[in-house]
C-alpha positions as CSV (number, residue, x, y, z in Angstrom):
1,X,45.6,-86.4,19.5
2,X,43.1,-84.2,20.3
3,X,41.8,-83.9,24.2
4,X,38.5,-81.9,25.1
5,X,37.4,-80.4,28.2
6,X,34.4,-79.4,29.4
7,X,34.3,-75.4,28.8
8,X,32.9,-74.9,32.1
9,X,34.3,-77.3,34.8
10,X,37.6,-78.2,33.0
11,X,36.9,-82.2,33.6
12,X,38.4,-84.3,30.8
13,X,36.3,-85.7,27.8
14,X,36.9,-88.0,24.9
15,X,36.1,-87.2,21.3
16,X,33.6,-89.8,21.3
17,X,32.0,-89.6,24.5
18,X,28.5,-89.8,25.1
19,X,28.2,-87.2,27.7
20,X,29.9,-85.1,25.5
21,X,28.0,-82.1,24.3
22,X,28.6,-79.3,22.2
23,X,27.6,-75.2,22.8
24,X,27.0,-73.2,19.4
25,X,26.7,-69.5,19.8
26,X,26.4,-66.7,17.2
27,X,26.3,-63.4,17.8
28,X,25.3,-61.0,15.0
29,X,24.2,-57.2,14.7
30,X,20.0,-56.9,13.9
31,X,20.6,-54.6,11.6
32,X,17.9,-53.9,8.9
33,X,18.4,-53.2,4.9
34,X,20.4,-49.9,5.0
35,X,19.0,-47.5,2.2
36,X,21.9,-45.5,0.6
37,X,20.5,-41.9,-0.7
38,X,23.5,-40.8,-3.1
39,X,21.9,-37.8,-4.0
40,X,21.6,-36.6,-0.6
41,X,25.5,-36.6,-0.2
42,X,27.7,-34.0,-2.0
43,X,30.8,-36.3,-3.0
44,X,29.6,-39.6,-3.3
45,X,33.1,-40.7,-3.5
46,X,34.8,-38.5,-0.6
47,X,32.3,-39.7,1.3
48,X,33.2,-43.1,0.4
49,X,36.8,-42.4,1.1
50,X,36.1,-41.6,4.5
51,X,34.2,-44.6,5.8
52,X,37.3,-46.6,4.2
53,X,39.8,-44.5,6.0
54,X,37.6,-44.8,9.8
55,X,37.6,-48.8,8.6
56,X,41.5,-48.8,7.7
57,X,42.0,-47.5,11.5
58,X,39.3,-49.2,13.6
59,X,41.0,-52.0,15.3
60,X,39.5,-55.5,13.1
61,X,38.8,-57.3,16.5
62,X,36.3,-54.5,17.3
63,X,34.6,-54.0,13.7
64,X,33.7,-57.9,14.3
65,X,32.4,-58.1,17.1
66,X,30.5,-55.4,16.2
67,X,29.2,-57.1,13.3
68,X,29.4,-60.8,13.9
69,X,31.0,-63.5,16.1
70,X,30.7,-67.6,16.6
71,X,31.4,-69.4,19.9
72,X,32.0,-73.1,20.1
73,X,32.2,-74.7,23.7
74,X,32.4,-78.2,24.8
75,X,30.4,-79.5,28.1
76,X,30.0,-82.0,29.8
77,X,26.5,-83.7,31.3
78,X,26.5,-81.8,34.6
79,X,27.1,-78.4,33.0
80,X,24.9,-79.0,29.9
81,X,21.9,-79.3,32.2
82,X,23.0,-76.5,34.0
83,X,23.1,-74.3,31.0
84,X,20.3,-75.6,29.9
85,X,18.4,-73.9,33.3
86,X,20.3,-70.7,32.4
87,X,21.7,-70.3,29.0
88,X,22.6,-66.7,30.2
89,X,24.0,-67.7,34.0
């Protein structure tokens, strides 16, 4: 059985409860359309073997949250219309 929370307050919700609500977040890098000049790089694939090497040792939590990350939350009445107020508190 499954037992929610509110993400904010800790008091207890059922699945189907009306005062139930639920908090989607996304957070995502606003990076533009990256133009790739081959000819301006000596070894196209040495430089290519080092990005893949800085990848294979960046930590994978950090290369995420540097590109993109979801957050789900559960609330109940009370806090949803306080986050409403202030989404960022």
């Amino acid at each position: 059985m499954i037992r929610y929370e509110c993400d904010k307050c800790g008091k207890s919700l059922a699945a189907n409860d009306r005062q139930r609500y639920i908090v989607k977040m996304e957070i995502f890098a606003a990076a533009d359309h990256v133009d790739l000049d081959v000819e301006a790089v000596a070894d196209p694939k040495l430089e290519m073997a080092k990005v893949l090497s800085q990848l294979a040792a960046a930590d994978p939590d950090e290369i995420e949250d540097q590109t993109y990350r979801a957050f789900r939350y559960d609330l109940c009445d009370d806090c949803r219309r306080t986050f409403l107020r202030n989404p960022l508190g």
